[in-house]
PDB file with one MODEL, atoms N, CA, C and O in Angstrom:
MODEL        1
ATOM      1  N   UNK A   1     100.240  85.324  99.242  1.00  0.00           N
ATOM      2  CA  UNK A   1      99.966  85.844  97.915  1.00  0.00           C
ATOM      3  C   UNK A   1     101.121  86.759  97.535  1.00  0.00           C
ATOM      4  O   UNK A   1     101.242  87.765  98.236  1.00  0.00           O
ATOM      5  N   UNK A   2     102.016  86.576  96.516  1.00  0.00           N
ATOM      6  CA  UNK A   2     102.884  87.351  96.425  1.00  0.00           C
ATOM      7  C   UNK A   2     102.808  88.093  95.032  1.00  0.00           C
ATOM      8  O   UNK A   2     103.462  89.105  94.782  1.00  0.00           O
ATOM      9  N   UNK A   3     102.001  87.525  94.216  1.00  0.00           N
ATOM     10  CA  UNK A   3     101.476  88.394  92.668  1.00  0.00           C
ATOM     11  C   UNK A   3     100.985  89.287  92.842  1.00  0.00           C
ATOM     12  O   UNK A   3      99.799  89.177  93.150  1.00  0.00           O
ATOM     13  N   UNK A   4     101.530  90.588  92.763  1.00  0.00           N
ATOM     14  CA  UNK A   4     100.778  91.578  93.329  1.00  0.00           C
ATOM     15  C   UNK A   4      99.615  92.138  92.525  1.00  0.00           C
ATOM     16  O   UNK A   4      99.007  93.145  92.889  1.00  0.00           O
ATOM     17  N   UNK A   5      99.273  91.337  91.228  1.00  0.00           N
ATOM     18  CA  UNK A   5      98.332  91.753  90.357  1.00  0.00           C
ATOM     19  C   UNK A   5      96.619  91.040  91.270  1.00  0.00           C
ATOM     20  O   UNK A   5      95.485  91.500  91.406  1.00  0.00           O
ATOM     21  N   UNK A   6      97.261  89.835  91.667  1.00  0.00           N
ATOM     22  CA  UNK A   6      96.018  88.696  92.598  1.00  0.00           C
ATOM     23  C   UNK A   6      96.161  90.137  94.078  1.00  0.00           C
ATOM     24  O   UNK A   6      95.100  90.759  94.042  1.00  0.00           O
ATOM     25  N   UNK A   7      96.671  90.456  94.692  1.00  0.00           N
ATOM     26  CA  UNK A   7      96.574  91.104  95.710  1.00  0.00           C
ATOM     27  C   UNK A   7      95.919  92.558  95.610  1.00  0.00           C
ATOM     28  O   UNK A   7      95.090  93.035  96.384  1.00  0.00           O
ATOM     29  N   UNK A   8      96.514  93.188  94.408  1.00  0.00           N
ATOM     30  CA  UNK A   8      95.377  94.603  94.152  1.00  0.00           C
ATOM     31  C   UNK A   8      93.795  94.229  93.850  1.00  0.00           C
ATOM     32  O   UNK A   8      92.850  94.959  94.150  1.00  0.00           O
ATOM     33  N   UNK A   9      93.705  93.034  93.240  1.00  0.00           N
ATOM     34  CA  UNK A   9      92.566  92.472  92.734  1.00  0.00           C
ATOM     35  C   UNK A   9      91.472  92.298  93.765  1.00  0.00           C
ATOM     36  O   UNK A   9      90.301  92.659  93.655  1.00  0.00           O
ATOM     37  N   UNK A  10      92.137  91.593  94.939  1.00  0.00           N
ATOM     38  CA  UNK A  10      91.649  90.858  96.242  1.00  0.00           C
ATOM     39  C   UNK A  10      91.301  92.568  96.951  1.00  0.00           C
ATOM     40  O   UNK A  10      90.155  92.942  97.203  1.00  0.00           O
ATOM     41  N   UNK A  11      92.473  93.373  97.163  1.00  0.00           N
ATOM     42  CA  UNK A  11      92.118  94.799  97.875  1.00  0.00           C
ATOM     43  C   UNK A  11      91.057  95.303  97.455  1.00  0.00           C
ATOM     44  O   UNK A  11      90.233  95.726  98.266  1.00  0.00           O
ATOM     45  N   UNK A  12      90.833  95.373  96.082  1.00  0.00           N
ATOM     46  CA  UNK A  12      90.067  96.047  95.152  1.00  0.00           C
ATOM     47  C   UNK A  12      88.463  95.563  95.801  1.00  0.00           C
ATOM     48  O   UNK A  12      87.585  96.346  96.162  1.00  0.00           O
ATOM     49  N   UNK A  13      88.402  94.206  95.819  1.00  0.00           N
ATOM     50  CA  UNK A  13      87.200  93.438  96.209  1.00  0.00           C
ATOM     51  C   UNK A  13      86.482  93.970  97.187  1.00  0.00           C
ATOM     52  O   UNK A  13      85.353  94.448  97.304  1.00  0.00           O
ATOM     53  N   UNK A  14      88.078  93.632  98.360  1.00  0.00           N
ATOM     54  CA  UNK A  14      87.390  94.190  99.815  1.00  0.00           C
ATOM     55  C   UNK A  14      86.524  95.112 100.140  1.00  0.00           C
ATOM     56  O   UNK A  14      85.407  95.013 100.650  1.00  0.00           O
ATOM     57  N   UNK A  15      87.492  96.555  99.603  1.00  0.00           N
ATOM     58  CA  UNK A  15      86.849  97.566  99.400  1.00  0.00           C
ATOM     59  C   UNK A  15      85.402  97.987  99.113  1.00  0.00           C
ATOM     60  O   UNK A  15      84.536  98.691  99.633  1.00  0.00           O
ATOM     61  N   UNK A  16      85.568  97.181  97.987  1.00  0.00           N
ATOM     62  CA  UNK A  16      83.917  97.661  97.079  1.00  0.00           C
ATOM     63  C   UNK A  16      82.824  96.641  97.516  1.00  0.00           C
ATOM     64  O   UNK A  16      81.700  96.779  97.034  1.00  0.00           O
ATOM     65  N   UNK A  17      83.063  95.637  98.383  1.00  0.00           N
ATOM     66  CA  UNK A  17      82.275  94.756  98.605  1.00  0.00           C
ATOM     67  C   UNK A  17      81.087  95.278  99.556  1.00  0.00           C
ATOM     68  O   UNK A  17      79.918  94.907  99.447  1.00  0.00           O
ATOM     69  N   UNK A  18      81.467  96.006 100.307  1.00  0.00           N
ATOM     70  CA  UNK A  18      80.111  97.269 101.137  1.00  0.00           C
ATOM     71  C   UNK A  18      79.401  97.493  99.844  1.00  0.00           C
ATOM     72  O   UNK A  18      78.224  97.152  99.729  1.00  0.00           O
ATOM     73  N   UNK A  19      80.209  98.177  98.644  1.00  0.00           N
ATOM     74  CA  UNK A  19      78.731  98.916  98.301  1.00  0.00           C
ATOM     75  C   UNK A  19      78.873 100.067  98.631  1.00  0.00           C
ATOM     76  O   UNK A  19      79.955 100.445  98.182  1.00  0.00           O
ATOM     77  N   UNK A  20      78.311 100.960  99.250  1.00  0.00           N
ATOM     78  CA  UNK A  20      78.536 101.990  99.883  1.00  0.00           C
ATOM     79  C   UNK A  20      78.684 102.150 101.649  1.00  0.00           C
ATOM     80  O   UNK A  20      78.363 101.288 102.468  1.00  0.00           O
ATOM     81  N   UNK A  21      79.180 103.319 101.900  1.00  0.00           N
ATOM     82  CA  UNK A  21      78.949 103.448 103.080  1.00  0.00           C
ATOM     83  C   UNK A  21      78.451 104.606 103.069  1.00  0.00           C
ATOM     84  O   UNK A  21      78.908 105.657 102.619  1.00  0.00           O
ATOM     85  N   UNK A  22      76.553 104.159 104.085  1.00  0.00           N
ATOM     86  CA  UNK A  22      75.541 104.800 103.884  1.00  0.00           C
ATOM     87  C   UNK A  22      75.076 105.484 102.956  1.00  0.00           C
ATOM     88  O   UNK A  22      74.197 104.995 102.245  1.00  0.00           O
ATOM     89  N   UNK A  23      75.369 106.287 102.819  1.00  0.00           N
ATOM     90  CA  UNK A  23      74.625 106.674 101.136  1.00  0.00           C
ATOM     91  C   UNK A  23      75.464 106.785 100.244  1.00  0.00           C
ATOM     92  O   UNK A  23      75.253 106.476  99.072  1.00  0.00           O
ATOM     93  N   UNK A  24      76.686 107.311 100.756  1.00  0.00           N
ATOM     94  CA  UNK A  24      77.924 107.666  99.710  1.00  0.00           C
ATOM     95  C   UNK A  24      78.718 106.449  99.363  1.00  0.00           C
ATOM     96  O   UNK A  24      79.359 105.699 100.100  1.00  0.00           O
ATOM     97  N   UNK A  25      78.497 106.424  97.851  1.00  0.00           N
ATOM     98  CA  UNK A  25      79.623 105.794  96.990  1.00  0.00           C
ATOM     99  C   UNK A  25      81.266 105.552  97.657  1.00  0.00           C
ATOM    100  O   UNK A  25      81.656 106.574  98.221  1.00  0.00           O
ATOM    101  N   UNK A  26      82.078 104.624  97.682  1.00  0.00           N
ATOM    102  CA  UNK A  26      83.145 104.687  97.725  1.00  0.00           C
ATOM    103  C   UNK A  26      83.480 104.736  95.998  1.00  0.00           C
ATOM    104  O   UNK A  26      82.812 104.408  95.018  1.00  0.00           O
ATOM    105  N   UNK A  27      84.701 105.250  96.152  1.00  0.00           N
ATOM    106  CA  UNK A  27      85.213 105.162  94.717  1.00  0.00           C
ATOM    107  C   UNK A  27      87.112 105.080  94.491  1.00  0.00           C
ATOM    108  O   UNK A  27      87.803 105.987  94.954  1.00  0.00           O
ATOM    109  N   UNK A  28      87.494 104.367  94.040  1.00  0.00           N
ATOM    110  CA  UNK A  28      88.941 104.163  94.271  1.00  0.00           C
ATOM    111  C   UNK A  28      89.588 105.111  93.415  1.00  0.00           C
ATOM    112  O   UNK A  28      89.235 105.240  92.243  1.00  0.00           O
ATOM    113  N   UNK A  29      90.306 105.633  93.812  1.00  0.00           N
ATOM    114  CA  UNK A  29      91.482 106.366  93.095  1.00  0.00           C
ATOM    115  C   UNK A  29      92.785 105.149  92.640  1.00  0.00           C
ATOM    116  O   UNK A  29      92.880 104.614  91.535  1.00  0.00           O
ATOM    117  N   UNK A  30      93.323 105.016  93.341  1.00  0.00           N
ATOM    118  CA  UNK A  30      94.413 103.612  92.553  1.00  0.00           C
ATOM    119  C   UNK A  30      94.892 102.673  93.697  1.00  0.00           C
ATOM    120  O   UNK A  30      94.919 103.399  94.691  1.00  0.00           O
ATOM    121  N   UNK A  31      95.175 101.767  93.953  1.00  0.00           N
ATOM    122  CA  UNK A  31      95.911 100.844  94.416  1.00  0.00           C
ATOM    123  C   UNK A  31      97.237 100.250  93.619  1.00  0.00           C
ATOM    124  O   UNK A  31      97.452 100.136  92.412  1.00  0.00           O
ATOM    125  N   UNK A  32      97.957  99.951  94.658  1.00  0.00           N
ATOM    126  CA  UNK A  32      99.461 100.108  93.717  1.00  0.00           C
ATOM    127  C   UNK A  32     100.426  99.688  94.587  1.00  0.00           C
ATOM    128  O   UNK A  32     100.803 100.277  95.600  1.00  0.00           O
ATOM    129  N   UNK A  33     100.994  98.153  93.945  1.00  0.00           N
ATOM    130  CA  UNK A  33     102.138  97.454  94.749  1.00  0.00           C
ATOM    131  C   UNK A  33     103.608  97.907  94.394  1.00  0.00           C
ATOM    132  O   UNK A  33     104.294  97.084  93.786  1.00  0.00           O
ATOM    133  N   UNK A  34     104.056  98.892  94.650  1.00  0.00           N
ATOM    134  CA  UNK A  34     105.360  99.166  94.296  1.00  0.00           C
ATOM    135  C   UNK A  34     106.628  99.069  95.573  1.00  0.00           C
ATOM    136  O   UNK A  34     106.466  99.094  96.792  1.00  0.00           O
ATOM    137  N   UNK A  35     108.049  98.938  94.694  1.00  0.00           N
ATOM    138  CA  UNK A  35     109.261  98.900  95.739  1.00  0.00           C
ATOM    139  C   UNK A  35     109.277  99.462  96.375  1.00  0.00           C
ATOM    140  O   UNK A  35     109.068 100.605  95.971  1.00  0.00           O
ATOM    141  N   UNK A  36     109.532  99.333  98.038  1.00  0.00           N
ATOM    142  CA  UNK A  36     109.541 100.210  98.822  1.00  0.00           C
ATOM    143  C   UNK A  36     110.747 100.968  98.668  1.00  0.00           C
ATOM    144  O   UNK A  36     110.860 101.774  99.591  1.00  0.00           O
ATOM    145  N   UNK A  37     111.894 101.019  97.666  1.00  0.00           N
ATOM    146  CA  UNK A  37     113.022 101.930  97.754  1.00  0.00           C
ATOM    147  C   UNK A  37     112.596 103.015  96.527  1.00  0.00           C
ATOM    148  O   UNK A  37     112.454 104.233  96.639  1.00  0.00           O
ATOM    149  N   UNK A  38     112.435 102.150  95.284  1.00  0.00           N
ATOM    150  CA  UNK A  38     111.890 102.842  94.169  1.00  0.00           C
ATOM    151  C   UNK A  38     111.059 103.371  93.450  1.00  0.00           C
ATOM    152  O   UNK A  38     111.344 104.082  92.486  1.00  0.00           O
ATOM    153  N   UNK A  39     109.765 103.056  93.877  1.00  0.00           N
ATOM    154  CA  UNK A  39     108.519 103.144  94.151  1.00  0.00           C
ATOM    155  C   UNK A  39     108.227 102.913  92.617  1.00  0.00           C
ATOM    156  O   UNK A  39     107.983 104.023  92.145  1.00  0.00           O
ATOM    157  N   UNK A  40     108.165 102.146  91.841  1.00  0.00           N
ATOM    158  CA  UNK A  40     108.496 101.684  91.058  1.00  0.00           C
ATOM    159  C   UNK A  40     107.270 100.447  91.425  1.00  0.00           C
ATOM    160  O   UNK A  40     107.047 100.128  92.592  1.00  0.00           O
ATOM    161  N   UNK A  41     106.666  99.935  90.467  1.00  0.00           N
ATOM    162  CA  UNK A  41     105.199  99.227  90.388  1.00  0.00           C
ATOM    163  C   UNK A  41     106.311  97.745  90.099  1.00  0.00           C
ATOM    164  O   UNK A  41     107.299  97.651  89.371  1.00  0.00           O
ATOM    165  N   UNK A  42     105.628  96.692  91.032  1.00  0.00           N
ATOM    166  CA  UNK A  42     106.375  95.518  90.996  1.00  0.00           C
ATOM    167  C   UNK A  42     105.450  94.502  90.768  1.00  0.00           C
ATOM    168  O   UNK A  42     104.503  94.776  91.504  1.00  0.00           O
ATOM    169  N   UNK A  43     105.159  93.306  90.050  1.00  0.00           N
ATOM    170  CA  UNK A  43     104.924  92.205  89.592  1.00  0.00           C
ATOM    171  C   UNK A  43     104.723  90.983  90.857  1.00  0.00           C
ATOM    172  O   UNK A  43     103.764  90.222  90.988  1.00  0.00           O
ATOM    173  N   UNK A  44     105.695  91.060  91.533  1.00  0.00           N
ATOM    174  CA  UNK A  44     106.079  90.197  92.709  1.00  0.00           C
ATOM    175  C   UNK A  44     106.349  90.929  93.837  1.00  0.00           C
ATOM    176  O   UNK A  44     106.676  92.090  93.592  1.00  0.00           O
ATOM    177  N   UNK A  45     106.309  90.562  95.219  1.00  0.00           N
ATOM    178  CA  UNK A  45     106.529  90.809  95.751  1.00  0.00           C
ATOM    179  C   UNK A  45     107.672  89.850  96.300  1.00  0.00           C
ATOM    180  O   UNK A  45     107.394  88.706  96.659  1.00  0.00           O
ATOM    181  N   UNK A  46     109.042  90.381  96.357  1.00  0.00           N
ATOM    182  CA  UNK A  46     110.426  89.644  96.393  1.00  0.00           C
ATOM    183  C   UNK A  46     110.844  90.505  97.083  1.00  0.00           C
ATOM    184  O   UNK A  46     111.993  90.065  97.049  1.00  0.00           O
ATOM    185  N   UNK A  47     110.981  91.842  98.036  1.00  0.00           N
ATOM    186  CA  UNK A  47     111.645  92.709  98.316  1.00  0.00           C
ATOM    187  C   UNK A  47     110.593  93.799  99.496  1.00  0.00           C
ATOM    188  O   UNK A  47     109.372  93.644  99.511  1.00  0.00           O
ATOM    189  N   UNK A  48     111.012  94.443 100.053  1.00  0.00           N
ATOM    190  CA  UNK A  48     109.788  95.232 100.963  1.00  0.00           C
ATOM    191  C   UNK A  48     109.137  95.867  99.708  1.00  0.00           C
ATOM    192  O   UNK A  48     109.673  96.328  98.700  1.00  0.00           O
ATOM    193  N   UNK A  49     108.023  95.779 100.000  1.00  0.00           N
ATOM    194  CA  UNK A  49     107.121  96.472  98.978  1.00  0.00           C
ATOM    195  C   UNK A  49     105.962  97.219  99.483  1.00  0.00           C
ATOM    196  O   UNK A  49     105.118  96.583 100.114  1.00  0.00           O
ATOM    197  N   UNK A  50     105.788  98.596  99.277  1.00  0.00           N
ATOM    198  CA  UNK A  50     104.078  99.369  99.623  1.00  0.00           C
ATOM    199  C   UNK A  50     103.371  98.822  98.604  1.00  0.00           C
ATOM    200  O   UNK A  50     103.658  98.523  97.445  1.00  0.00           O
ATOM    201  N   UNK A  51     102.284  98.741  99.337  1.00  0.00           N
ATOM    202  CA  UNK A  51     100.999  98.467  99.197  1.00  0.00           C
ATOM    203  C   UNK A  51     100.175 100.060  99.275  1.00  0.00           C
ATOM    204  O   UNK A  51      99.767 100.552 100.327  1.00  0.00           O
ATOM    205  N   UNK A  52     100.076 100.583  98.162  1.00  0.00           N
ATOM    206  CA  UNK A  52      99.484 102.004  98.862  1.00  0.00           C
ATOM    207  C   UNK A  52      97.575 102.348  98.317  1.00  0.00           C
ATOM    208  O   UNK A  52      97.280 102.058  97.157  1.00  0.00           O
ATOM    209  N   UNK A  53      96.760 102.788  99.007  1.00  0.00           N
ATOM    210  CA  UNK A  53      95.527 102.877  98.478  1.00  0.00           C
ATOM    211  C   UNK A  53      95.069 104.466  98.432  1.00  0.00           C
ATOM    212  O   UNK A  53      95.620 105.310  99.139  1.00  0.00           O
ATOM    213  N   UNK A  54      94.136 104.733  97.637  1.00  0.00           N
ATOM    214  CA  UNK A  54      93.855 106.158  97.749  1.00  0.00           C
ATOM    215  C   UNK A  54      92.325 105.807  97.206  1.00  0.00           C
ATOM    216  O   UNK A  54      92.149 105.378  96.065  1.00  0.00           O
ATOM    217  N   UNK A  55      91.182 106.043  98.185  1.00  0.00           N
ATOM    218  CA  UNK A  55      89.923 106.137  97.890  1.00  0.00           C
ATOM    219  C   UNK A  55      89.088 107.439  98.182  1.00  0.00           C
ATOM    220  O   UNK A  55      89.572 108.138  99.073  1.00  0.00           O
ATOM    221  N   UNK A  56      88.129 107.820  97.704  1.00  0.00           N
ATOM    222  CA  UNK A  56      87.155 108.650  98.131  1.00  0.00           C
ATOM    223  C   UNK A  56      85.965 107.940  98.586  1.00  0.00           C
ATOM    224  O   UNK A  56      85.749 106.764  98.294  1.00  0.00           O
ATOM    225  N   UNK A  57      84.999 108.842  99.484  1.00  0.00           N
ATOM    226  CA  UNK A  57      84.000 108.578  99.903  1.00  0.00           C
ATOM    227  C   UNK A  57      83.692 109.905 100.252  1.00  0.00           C
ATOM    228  O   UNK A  57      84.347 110.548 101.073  1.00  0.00           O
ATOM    229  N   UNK A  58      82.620 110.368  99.593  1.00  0.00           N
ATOM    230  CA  UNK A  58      82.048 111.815  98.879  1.00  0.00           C
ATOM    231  C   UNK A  58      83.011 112.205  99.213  1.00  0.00           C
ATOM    232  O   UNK A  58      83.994 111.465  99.233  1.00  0.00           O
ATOM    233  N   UNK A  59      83.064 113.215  99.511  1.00  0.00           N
ATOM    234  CA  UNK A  59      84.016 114.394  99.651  1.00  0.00           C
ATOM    235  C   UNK A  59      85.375 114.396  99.663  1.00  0.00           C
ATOM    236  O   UNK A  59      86.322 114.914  99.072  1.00  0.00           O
ATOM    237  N   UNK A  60      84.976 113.124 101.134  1.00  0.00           N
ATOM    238  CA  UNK A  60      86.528 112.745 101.655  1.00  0.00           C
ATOM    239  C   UNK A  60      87.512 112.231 100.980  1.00  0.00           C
ATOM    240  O   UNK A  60      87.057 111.184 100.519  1.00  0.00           O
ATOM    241  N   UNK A  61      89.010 112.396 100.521  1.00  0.00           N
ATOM    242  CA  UNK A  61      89.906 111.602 100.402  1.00  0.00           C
ATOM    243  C   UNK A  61      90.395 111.065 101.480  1.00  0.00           C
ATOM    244  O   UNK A  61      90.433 111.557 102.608  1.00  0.00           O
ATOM    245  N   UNK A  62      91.068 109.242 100.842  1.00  0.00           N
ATOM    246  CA  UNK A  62      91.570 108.438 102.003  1.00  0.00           C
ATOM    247  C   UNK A  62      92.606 108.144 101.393  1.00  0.00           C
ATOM    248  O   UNK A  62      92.796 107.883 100.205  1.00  0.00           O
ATOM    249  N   UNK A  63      93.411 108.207 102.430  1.00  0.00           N
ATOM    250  CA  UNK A  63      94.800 107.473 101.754  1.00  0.00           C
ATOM    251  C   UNK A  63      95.404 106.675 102.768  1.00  0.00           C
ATOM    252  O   UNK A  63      95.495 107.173 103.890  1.00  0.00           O
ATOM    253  N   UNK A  64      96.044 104.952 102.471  1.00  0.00           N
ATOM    254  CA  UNK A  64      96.948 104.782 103.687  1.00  0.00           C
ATOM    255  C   UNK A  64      97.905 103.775 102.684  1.00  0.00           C
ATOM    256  O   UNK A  64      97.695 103.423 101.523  1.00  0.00           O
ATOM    257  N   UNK A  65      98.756 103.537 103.373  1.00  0.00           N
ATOM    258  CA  UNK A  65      99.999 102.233 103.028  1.00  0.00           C
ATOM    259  C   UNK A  65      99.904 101.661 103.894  1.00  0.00           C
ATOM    260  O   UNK A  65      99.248 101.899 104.908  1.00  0.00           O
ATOM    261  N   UNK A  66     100.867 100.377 103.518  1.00  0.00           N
ATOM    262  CA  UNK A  66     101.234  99.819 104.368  1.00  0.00           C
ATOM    263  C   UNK A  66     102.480  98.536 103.484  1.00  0.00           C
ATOM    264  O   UNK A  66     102.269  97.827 102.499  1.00  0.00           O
ATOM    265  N   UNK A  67     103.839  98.685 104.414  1.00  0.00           N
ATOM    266  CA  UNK A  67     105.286  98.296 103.896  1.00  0.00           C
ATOM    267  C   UNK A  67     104.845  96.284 104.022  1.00  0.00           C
ATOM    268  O   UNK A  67     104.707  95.718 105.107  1.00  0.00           O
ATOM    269  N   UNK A  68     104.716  95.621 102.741  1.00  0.00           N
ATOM    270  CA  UNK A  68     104.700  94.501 103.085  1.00  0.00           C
ATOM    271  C   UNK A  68     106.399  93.878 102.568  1.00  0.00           C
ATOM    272  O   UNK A  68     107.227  94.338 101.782  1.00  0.00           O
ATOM    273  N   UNK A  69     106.386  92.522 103.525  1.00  0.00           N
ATOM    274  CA  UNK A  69     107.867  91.967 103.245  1.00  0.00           C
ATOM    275  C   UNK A  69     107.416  90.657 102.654  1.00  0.00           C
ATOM    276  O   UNK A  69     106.223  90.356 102.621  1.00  0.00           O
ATOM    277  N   UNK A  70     108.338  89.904 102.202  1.00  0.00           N
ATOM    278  CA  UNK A  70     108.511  88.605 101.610  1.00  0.00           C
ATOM    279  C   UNK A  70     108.116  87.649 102.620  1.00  0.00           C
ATOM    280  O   UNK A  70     108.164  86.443 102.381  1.00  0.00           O
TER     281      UNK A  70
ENDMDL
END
């Protein structure tokens, strides 16, 4: 999958597909395929690119990346 609009879409899914965990809501803050040099929001993935997520679950903030390649 290299459209990174189909890939936030698909993340997006994963995520919310629990529902919750146990009582608490997850709730997304943003997902976001950008250049890994420029960080700069990319269309394609043609170049190393983060993948970065930022969710809550009550209280907690989560955050992780991860550098995908072509």
């Amino acid at each position: 999958m290299r459209q990174t609009n189909r890939l936030v879409t698909a993340v997006q899914g994963v995520l919310l597909e629990g529902g919750t965990l146990g009582q608490m809501p997850l709730v997304i803050d943003y997902i976001a395929a950008v250049d890994a040099a420029t960080l700069k929001n990319v269309q394609v993935i043609s170049a190393p690119t983060v993948l970065a997520v930022a969710a809550r679950v009550g209280n907690t903030r989560l955050i992780d990346n991860v550098v995908l390649t072509p």
